[in-house]
N, C-alpha and C positions, 0 to 999 in steps of 0.2 A: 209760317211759310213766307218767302221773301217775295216783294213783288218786283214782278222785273216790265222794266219800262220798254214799253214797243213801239208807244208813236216818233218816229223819225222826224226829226225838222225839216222844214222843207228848207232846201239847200236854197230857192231861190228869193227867198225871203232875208238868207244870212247878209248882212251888208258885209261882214271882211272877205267872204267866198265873193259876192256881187263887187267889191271893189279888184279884190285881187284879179277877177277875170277880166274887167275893165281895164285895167292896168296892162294888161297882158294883153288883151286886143291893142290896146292903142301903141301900145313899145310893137307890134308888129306890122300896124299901119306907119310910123315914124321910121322903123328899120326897111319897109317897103320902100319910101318915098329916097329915104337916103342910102339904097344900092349902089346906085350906078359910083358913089364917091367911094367904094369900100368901107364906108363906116357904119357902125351900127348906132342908136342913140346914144346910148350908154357910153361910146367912144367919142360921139361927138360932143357930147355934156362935159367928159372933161376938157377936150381938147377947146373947147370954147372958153369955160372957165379958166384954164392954163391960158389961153390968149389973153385973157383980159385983167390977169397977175401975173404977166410977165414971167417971172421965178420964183419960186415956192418951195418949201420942202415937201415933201407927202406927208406928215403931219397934216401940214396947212391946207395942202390943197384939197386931204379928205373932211375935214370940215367944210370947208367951201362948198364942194362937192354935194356934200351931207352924205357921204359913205364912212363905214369904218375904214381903218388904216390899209388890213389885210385885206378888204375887198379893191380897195383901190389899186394897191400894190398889184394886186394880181391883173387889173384889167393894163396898170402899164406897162409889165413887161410884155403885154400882146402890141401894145402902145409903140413901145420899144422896139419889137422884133420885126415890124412895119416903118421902122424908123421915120417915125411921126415924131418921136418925144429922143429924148435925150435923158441922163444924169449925171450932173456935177456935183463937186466936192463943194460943201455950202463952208462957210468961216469956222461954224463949229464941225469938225471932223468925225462928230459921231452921226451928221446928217448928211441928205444928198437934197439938192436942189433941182427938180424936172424942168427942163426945159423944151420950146418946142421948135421942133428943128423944121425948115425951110422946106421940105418934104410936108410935115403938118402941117403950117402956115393955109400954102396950098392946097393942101385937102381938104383943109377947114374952108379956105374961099370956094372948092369948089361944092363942098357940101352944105354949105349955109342956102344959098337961093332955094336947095330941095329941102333942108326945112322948114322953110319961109314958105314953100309949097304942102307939106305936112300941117305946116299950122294952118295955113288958111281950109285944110279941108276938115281939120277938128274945129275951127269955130263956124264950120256949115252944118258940122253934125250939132253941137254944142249948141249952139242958135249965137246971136249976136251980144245976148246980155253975159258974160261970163261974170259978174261979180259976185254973185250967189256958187258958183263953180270954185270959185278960190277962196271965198270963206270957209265954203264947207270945209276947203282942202288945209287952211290956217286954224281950223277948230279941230283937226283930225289932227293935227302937229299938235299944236300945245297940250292935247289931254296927253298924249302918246309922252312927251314929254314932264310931266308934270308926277 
């Protein structure tokens, strides 16, 4: 007779269920605070990174990012359709280079002080020592990597 297994784990013990709902709280506290700009985190992460590499191809910028190609692709044609972002013809013609149009620029200034206000209320929750917060989060990359 086969034995069938009945004790359930408890889901609040799971650390990738416990992180991924962390994760998901906090992208909705972060997408709270940055409303009033229209952006969501996810949009403001690129459009921040895009400012500070000028011009990139999407290759590039989904490393940066640290997204796959097709997931970035998708957040900039929303990017795009908000005419925050732009695309050019890069040197090598089988690429496009994003750029961020004067429309962005702005949104990005106006949405930066509200996540300056997002962070400040994740390191109230957080407490003040974060460096144990970002290790954890640099040991959870390299094994994910490795």
């Amino acid at each position: 007779m086969m034995r069938v297994y009945t004790r359930v784990m408890d889901m609040d013990t799971c650390i990738c269920t416990g992180l991924r709902q962390a994760a998901f709280d906090i992208t909705e506290i972060y997408d709270s605070y940055l409303e009033p700009s229209g952006l969501k985190i996810t949009m403001f992460r690129i459009l921040r990174r895009l400012s500070a590499a000028e011009q990139v191809s999407i290759t590039e910028l989904a490393v940066i990012v640290g997204v796959d190609r097709s997931t970035l692709g998708r957040n900039l044609r929303v990017l795009e359709r908000m005419d925050l972002v732009t695309f050019e013809e890069a040197e090598d013609a089988r690429s496009r280079t994003v750029v961020l149009t004067a429309l962005g620029r702005s949104t990005l200034e106006k949405a930066t002080p509200l996540w300056v206000k997002a962070q400040t209320k994740m390191r109230s929750v957080l407490g003040r020592d974060l460096k144990p917060v970002f290790e954890a989060m640099t040991k959870i990359k390299h094994t994910a990597e490795a």
